[in-house]
N, CA, C and O atoms as a Tinker XYZ file with bonds, in Angstrom:
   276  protein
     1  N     -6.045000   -3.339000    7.898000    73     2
     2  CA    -5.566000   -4.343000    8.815000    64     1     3
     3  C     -4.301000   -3.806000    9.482000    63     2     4     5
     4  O     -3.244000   -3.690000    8.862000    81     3
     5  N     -4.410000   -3.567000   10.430000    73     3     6
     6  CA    -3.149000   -2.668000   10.835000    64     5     7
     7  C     -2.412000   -3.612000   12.281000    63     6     8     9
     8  O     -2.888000   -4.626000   12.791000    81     7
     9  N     -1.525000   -3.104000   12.559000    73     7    10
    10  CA    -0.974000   -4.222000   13.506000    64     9    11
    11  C     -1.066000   -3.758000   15.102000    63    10    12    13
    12  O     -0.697000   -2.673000   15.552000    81    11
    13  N     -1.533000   -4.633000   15.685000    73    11    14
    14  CA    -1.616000   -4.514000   17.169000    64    13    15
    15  C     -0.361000   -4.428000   18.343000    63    14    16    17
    16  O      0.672000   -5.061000   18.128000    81    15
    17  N     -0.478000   -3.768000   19.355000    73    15    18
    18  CA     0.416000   -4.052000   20.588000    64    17    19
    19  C      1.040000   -5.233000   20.482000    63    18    20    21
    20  O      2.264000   -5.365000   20.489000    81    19
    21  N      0.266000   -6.087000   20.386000    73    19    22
    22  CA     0.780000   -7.745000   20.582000    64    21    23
    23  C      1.625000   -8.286000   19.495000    63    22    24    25
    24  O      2.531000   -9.095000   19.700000    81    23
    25  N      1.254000   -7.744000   18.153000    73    23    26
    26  CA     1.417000   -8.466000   16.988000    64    25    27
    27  C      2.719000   -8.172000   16.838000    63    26    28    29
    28  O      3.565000   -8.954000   16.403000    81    27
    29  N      3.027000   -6.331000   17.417000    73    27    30
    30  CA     4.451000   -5.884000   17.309000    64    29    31
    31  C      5.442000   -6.392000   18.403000    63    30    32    33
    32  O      6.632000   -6.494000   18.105000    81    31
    33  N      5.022000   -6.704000   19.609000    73    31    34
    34  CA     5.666000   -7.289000   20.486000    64    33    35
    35  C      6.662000   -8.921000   19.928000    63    34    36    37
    36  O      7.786000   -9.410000   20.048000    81    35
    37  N      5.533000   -9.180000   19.393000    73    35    38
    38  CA     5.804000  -10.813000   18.556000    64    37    39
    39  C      6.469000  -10.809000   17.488000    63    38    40    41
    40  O      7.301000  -11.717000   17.472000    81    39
    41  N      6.459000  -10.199000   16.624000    73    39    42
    42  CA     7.227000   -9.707000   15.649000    64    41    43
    43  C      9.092000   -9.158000   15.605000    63    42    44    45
    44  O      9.973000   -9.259000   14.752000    81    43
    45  N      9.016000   -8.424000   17.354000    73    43    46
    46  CA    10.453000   -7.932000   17.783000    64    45    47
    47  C     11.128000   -9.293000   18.673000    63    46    48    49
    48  O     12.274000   -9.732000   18.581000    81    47
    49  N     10.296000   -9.655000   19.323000    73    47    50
    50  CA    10.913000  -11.034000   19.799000    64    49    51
    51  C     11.311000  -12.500000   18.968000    63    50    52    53
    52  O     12.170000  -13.284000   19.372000    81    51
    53  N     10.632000  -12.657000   17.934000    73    51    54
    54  CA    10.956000  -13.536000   16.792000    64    53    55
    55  C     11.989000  -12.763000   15.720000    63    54    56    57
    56  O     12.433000  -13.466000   14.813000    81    55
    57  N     12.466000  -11.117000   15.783000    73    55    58
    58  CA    13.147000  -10.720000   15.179000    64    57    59
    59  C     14.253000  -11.534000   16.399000    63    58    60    61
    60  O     14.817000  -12.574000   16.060000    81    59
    61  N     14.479000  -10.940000   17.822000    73    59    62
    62  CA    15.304000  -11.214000   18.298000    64    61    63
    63  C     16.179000  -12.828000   18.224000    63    62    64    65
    64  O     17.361000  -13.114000   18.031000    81    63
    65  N     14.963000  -13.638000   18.478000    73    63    66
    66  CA    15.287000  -15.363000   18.447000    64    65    67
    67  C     16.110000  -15.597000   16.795000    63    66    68    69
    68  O     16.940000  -16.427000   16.424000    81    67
    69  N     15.536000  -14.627000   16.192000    73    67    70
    70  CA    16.421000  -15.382000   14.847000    64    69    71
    71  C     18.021000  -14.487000   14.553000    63    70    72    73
    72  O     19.099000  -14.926000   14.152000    81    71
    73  N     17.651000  -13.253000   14.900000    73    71    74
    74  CA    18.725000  -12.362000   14.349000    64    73    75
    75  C     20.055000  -12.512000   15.752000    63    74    76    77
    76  O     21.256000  -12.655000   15.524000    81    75
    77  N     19.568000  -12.450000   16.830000    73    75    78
    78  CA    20.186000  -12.416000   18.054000    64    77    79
    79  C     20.445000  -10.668000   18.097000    63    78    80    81
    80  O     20.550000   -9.928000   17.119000    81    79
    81  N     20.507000  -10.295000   19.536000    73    79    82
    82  CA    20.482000   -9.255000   20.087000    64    81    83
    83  C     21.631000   -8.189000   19.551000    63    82    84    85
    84  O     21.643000   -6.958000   19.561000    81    83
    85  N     22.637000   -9.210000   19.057000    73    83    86
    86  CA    24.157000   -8.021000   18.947000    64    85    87
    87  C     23.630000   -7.816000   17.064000    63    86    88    89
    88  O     23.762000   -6.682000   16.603000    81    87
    89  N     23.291000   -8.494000   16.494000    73    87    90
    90  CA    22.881000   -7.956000   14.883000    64    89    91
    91  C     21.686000   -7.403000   15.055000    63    90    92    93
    92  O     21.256000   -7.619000   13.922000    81    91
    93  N     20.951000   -6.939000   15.515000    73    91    94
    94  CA    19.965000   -6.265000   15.280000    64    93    95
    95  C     20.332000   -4.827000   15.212000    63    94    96    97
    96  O     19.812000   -4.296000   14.230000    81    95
    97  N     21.181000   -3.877000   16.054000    73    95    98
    98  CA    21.807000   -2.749000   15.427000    64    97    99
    99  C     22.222000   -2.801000   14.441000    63    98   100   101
   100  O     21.883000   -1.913000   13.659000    81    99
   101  N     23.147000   -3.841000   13.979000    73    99   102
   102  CA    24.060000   -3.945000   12.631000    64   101   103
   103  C     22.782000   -3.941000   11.448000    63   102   104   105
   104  O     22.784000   -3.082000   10.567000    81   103
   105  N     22.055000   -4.644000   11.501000    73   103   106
   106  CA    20.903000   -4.439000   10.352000    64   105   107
   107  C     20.228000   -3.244000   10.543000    63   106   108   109
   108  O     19.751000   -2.722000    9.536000    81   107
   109  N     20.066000   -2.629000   11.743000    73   107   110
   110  CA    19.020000   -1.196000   11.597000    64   109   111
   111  C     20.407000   -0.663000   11.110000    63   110   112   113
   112  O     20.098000   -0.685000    9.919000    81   111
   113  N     21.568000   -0.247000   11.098000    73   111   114
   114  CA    22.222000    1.049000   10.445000    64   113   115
   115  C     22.747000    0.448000    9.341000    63   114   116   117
   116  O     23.645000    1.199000    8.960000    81   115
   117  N     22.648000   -0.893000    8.318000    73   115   118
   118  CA    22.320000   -0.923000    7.039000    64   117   119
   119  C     21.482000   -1.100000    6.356000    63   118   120   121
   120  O     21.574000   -1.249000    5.137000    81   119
   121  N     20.466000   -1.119000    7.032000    73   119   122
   122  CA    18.535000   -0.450000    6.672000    64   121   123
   123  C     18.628000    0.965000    6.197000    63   122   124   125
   124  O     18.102000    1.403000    5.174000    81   123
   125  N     19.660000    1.907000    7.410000    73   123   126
   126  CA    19.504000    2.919000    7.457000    64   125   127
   127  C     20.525000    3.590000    5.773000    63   126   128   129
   128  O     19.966000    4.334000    4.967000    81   127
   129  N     21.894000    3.148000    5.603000    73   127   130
   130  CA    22.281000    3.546000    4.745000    64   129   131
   131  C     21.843000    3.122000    3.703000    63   130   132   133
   132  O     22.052000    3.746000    2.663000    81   131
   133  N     21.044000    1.824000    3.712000    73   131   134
   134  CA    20.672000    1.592000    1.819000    64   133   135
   135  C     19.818000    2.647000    1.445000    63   134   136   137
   136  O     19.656000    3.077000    0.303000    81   135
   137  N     19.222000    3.080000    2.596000    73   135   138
   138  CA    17.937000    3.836000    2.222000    64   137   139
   139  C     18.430000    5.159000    1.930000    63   138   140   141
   140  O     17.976000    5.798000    0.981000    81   139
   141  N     19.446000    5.668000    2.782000    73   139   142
   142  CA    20.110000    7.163000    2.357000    64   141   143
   143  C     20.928000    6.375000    0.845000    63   142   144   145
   144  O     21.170000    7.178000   -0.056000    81   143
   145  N     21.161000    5.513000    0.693000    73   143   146
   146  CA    22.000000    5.505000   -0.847000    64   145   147
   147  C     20.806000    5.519000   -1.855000    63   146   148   149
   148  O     20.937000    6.303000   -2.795000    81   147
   149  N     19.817000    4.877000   -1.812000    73   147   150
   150  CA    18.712000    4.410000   -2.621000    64   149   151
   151  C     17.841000    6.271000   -2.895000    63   150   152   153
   152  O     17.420000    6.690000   -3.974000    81   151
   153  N     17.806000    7.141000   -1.335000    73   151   154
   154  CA    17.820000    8.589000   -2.056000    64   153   155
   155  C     18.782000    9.391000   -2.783000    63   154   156   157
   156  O     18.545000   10.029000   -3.809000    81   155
   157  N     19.779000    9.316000   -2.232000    73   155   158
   158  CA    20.997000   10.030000   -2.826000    64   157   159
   159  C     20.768000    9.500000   -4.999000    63   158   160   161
   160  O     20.678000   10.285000   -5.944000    81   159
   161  N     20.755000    8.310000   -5.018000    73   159   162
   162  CA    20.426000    7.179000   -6.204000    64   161   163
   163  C     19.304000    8.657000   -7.263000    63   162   164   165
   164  O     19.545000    9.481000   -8.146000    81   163
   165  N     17.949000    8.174000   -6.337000    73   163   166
   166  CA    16.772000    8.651000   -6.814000    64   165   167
   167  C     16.703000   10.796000   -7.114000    63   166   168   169
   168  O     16.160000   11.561000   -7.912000    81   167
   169  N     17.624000   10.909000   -5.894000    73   167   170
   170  CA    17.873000   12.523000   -6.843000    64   169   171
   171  C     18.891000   12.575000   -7.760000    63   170   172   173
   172  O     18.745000   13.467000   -8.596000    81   171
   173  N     19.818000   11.940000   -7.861000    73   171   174
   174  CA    20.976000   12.099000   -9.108000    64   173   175
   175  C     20.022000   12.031000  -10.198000    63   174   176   177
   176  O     20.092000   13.027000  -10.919000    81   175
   177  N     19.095000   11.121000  -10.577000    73   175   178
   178  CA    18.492000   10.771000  -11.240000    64   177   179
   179  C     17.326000   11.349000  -12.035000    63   178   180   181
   180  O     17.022000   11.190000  -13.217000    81   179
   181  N     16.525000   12.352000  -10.669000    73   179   182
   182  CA    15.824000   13.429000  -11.046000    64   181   183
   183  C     16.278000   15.088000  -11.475000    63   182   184   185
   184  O     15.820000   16.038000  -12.108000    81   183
   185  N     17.194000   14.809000  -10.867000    73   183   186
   186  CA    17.680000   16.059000  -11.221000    64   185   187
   187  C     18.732000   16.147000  -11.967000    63   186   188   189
   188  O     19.683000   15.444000  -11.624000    81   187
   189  N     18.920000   17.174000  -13.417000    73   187   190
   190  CA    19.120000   17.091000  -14.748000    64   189   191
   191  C     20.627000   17.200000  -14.543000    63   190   192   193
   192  O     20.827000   18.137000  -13.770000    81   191
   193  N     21.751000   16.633000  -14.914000    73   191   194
   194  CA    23.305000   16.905000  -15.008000    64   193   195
   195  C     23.462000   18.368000  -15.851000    63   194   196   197
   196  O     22.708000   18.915000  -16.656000    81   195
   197  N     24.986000   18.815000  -15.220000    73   195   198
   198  CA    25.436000   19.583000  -16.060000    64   197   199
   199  C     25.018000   19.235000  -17.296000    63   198   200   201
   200  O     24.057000   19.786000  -17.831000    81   199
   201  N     25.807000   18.155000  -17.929000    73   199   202
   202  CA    25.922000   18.008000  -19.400000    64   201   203
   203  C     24.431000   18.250000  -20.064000    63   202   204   205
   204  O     24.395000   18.398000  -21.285000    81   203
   205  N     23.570000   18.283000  -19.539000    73   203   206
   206  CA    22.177000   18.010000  -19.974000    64   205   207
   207  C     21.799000   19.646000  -19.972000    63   206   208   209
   208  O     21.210000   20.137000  -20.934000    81   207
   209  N     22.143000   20.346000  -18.949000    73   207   210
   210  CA    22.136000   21.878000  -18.699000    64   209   211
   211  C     22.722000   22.516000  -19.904000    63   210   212   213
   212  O     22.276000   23.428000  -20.600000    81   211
   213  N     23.565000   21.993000  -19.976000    73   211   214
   214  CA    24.534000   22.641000  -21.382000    64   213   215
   215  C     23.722000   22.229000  -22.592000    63   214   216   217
   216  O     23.649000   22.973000  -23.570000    81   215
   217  N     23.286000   21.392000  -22.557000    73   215   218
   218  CA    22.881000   20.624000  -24.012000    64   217   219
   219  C     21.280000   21.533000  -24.670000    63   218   220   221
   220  O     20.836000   21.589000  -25.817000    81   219
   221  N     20.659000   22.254000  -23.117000    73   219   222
   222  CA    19.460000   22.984000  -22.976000    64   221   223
   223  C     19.979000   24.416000  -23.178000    63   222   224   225
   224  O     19.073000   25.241000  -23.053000    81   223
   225  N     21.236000   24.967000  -23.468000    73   223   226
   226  CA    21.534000   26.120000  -23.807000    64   225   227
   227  C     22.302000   25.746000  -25.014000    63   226   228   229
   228  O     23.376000   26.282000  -25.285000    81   227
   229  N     21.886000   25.052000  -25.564000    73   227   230
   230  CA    22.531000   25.124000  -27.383000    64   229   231
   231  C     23.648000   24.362000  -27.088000    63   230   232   233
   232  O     24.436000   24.587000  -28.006000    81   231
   233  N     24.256000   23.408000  -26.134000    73   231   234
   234  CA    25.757000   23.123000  -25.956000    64   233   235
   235  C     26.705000   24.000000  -25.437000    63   234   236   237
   236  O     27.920000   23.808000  -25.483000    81   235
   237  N     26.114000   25.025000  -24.910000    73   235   238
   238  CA    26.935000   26.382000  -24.116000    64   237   239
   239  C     26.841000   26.062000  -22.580000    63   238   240   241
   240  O     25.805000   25.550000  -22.154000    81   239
   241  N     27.921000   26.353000  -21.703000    73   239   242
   242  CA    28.274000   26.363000  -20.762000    64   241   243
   243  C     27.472000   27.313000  -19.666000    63   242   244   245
   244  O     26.601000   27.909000  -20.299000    81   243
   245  N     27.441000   27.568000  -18.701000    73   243   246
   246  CA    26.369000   28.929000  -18.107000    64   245   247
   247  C     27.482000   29.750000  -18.221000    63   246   248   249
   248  O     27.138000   30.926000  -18.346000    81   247
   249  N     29.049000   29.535000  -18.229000    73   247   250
   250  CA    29.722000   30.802000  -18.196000    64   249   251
   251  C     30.027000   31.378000  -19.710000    63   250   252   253
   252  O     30.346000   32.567000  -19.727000    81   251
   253  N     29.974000   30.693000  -21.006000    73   251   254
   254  CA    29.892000   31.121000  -22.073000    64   253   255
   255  C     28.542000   31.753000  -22.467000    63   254   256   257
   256  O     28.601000   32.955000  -22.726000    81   255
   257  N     27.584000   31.282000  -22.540000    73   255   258
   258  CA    26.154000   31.514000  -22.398000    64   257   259
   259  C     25.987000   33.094000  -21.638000    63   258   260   261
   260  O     25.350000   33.942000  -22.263000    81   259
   261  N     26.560000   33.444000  -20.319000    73   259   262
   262  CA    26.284000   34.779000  -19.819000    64   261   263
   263  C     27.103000   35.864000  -20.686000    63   262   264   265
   264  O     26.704000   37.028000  -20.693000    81   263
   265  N     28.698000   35.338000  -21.705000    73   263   266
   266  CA    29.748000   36.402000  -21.963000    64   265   267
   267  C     28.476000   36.676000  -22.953000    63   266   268   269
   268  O     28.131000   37.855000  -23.029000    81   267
   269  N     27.648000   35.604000  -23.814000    73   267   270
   270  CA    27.876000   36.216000  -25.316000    64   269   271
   271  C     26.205000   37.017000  -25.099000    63   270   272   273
   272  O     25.539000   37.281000  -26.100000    81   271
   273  N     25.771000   37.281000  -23.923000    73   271   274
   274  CA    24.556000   38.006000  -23.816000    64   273   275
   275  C     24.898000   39.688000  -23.537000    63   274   276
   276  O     23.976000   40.494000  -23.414000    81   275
């Protein structure tokens, strides 16, 4: 079910009647940053911390870890 010419036309003009013309930027560029915070969020998250790096070399640091090789 996908949306038509019309449906989107109707959709931006009932955005307009409710939001009014001067907030509708203001909501697209905090659309825009939740979504860059909500990634920024989702890679901290995937990708492993120092402390966790260290904890995967016995509790050694990468610069202690390279002296004692």
């Amino acid at each position: 079910m996908a949306l038509g010419t019309v449906e989107i036309v109707a959709l931006v003009v009932f955005g307009v009647l409710i939001f009014g013309v001067d907030k509708i930027p203001k909501l697209a560029r905090n659309v825009g940053l939740a979504k860059g915070e909500y990634q920024k969020a989702v890679s901290e998250v995937t990708t492993p911390s120092k402390a966790e790096q260290d904890m995967d070399r016995g509790g050694m640091t990468a610069e202690v870890d390279l002296e004692s090789e």
